[in-house]
C-alpha positions in Angstrom: -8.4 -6.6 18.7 -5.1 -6.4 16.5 -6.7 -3.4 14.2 -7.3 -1.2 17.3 -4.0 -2.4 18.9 -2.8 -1.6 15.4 -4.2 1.7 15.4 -2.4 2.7 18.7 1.1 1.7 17.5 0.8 3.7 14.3 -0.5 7.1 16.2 2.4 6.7 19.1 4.5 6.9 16.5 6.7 9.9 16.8 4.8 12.2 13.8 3.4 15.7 12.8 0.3 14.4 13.2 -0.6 17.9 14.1 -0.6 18.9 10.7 -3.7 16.6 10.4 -5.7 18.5 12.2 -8.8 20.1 10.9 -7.5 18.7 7.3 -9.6 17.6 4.6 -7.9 14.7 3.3 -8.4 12.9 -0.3 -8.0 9.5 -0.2 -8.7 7.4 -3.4 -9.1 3.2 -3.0 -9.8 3.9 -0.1 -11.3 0.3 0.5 -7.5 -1.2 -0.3 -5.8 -2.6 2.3 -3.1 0.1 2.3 -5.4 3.6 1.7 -7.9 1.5 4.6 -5.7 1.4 7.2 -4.8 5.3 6.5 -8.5 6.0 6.9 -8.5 4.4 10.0 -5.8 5.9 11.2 -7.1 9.6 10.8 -10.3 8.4 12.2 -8.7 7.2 15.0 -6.7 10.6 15.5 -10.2 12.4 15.8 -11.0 10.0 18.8 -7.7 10.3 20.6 -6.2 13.5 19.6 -7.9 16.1 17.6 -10.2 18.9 18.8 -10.4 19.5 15.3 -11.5 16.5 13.4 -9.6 15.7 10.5 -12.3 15.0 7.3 -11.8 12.7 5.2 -12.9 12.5 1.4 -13.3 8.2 0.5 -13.3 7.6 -3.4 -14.7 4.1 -3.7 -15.9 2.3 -6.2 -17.9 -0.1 -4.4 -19.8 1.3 -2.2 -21.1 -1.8 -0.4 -17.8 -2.9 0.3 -16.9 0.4 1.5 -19.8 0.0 4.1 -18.7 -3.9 5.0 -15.3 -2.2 5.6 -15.7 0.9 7.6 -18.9 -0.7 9.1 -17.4 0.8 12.3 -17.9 4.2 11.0 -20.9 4.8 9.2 -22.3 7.0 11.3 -18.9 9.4 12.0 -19.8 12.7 9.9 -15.6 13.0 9.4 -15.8 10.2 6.8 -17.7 10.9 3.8 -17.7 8.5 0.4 -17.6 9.4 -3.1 -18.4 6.5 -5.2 -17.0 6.9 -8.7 -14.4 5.1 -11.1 -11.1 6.8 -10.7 -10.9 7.2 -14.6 -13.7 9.5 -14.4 -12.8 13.4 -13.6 -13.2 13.9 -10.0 -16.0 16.6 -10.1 -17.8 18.6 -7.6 -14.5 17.9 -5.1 -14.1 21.1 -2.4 -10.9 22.1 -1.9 -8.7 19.9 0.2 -5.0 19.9 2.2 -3.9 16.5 1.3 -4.5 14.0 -1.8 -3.3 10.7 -1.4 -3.9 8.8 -4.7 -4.0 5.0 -3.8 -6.5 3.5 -6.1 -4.8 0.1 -8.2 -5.4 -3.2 -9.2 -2.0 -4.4 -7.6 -2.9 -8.1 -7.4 -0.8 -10.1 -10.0 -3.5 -12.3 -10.9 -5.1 -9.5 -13.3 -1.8 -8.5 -15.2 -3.0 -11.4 -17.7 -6.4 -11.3 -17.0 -7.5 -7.9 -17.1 -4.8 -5.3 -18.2 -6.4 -2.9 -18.8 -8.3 -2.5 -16.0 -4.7 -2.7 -14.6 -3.1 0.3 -16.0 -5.8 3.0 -16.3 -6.0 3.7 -12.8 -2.4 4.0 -12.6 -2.4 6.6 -15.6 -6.2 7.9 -16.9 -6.9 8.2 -12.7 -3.6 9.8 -11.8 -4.2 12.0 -14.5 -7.5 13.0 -13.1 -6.1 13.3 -9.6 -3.4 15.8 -10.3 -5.8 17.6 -12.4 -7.9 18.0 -9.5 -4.7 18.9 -7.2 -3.4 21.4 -10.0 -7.0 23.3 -9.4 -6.5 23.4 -5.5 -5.5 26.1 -4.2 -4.7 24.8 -0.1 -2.9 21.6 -1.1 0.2 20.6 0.7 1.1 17.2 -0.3 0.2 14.8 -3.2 1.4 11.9 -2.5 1.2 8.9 -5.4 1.2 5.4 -4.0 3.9 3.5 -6.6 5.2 0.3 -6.4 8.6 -1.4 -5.9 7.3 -3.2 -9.5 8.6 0.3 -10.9 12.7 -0.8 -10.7 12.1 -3.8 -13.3 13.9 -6.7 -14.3 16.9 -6.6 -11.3 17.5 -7.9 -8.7 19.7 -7.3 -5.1 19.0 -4.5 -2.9 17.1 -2.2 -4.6 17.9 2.0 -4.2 15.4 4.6 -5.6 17.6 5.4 -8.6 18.7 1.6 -9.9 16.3 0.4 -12.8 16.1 -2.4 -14.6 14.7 -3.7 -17.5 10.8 -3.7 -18.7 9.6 -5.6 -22.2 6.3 -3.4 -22.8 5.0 -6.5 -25.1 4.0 -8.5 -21.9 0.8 -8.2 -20.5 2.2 -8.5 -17.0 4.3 -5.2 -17.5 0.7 -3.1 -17.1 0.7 -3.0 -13.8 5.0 -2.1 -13.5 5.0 0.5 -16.8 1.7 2.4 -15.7 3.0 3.0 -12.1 6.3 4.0 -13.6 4.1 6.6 -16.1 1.9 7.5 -13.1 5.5 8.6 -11.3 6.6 11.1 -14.6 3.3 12.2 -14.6 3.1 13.3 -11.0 7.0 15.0 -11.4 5.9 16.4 -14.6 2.9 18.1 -12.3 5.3 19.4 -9.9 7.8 20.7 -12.7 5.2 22.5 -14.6 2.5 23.5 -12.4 4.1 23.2 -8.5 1.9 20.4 -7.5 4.0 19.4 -4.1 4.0 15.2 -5.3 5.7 13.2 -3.6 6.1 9.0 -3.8 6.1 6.1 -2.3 7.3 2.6 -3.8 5.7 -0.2 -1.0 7.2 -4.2 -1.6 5.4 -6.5 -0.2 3.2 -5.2 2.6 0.7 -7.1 4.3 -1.6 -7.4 6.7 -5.5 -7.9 8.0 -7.9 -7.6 5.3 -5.3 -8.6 2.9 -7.0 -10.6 0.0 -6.8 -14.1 0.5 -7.2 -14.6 -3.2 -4.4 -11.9 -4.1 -1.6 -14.0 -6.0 0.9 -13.1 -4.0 2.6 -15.6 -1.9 2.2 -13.8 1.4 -1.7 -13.8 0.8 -1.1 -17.6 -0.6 0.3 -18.2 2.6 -2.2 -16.7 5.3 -5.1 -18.2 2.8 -3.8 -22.1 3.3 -3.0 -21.2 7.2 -7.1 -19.8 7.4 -8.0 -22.7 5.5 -5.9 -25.4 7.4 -4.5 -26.6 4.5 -0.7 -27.2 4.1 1.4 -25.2 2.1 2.6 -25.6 -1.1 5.7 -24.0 -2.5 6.1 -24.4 -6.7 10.1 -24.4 -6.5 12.5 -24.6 -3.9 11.6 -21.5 -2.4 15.6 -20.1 -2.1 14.4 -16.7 -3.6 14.2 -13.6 -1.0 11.8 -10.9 -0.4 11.4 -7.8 1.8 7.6 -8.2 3.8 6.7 -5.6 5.6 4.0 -5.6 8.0 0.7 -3.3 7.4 1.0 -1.0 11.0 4.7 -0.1 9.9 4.1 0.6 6.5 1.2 3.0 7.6 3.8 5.0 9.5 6.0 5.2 6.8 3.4 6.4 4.3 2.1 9.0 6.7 6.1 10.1 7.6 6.5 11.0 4.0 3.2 13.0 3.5 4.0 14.8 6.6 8.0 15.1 6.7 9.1 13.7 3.0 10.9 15.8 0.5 8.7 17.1 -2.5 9.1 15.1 -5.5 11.1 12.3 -4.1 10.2 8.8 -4.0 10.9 6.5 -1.1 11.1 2.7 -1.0 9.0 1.0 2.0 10.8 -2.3 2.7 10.4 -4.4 5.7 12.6 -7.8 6.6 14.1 -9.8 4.1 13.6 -13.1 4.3 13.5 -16.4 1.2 10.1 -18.0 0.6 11.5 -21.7 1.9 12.4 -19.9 5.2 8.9 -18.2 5.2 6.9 -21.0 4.6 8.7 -23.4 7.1 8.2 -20.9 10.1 4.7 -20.9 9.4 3.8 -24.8 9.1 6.3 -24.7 11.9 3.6 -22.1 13.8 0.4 -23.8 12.7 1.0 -27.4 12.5 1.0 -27.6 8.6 3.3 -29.3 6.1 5.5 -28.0 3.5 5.7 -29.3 -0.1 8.4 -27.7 -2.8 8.9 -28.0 -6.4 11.8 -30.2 -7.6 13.4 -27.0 -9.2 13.9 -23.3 -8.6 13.0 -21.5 -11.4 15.7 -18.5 -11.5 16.9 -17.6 -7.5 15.9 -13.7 -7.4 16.3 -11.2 -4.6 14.4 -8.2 -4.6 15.0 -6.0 -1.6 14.8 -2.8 -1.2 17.2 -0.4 0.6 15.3 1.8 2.6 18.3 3.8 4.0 16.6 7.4 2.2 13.3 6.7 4.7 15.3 6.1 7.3 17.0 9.1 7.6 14.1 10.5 8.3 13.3 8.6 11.1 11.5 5.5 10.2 12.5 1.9 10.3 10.5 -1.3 10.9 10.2 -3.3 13.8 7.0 -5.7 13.5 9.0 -9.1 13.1 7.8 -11.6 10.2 7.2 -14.0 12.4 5.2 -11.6 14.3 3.5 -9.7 11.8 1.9 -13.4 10.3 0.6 -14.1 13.8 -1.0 -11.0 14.0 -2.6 -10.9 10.5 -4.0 -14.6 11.1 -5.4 -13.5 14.6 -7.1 -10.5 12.7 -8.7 -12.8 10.2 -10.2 -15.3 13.3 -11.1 -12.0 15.2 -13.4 -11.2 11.9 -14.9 -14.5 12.2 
């Protein structure tokens, strides 16, 4: 099964897990793709490695999707669910070692659609999460899932301290603008009252139980290969992006709760590769056809440099062309 063979990649990576150990752990979206596969990573550390368990705190909103999920684990007494909107206070919460603030709307087919709903839990919930870590009194790490969205209108490879451009008068910016407020507020938490924060900025990660509605192309692209329908690219498809497969990006996000410097933010990147060159690999793979545009509307590369995670010891290796065979395997495995 890829999740399980998944699972033992991430926890061989070279880690404190130790510092899990016996931890209560916060985790909020927990039924996201991202936040999910952190769940099941700790749960899978209890099984393998911990006398201790680990225990881990779920904030859903959907609890019936939480239970389609983690169907697996229903009956493990380390995972417990708190089903509540994150832009409610988070009440009645014991104290805990490790927040890990993960609930968004990042799919790009709600910036126009529901805005809103967009940006509150990116603000309104962050709020209520570092209010809750400003009352703890064992915390160790906050760390605030952000987005690469937060550098803006630019383009190249992208460091944590190049910005660019942002009009606040288009609805798409919600998604962008809150995560950039939920960042200032999580320093402004560390500045005034010592909440340890620390960020990370993820491009585009995929992976099983990616949404095969999502908007973005990745998702576009595994949806038409599920379906066995050939793929369809709206321009030329010269623009480049970093994809970055779902087991390394759980590494990374775990290496900078565990080993990351407080209140720095890290961009998670994986290979860089154009759209065209994407696409024609895969109908290549799954005997599909290709169709294009007739024009490419503006050539863009957005990458990110993840030299700053790298020093600290992490750097990619799950292949493109690998990590799309093993996210459509997980999808036929679900069947």
């Amino acid at each position: 099964m890829i999740v399980e063979e998944d699972l033992k990649y991430i926890t061989s990576a070279d880690l404190p897990w130790k510092e899990l150990e016996g931890k209560t752990i916060l985790i909020t979206g927990a039924n996201g793709m991202l936040p999910a596969y952190l769940v099941e990573t700790i749960l899978y550390l209890n099984t393998i490695r911990f006398k201790q368990k680990a225990q881990i705190i779920a904030v859903v909103r959907n609890y019936d999707k939480a239970q389609e999920r983690f169907k697996k684990h229903l009956l493990d007494r380390n995972l417990q669910f708190v089903v509540q909107d994150i832009r409610e206070p988070l009440e009645g919460i014991p104290n805990v070692d490790y927040i890990i603030h993960a609930a968004s709307l990042a799919s790009p087919k709600y910036y126009g659609t529901n805005p809103v709903d967009v940006l509150i839990p990116n603000t309104i919930g962050t709020y209520n999460c570092l209010e809750l870590a400003r009352k703890n009194t064992l915390l160790q790490a906050f760390l605030f899932f952000s987005s690469g969205e937060v550098y803006g209108d630019i383009g190249g490879e992208i460091t944590e301290t190049t910005y660019g451009n942002l009009d606040p008068n288009v609805p798409r910016s919600c998604y962008a603008e809150s995560k950039r407020m939920g960042e200032t507020m999580s320093t402004a938490y560390l500045h005034q009252y010592g909440v340890p924060i620390k960020i990370v900025r993820p491009f585009h990660t995929y992976g099983p139980y990616v949404q095969l509605d999502d908007g973005r192309v990745f998702a576009d692209f595994i949806a038409d290969i599920i379906n066995k329908k050939d793929i369809v690219i709206k321009s030329e498809g010269w623009s480049k992006r970093s994809f970055c497969y779902l087991s390394d990006a759980t590494i990374a996000f775990f290496l900078v709760l565990l080993k990351g410097q407080t209140g720095e933010a890290y961009n998670i990147g994986g290979f860089e590769t154009s759209i065209r060159r994407l696409a024609k690999m895969l109908v290549e793979e799954y005997n599909l056809k290709m169709y294009t545009g007739t024009a490419e509307p503006g050539y863009s590369r957005v990458c990110p440099d993840i030299s700053k995670i790298q020093k600290l010891g992490w750097t990619p290796t799950i292949s493109v062309q690998d990590g799309f065979r093993r996210t459509v395997r997980s999808f036929h495995e679900s069947d």
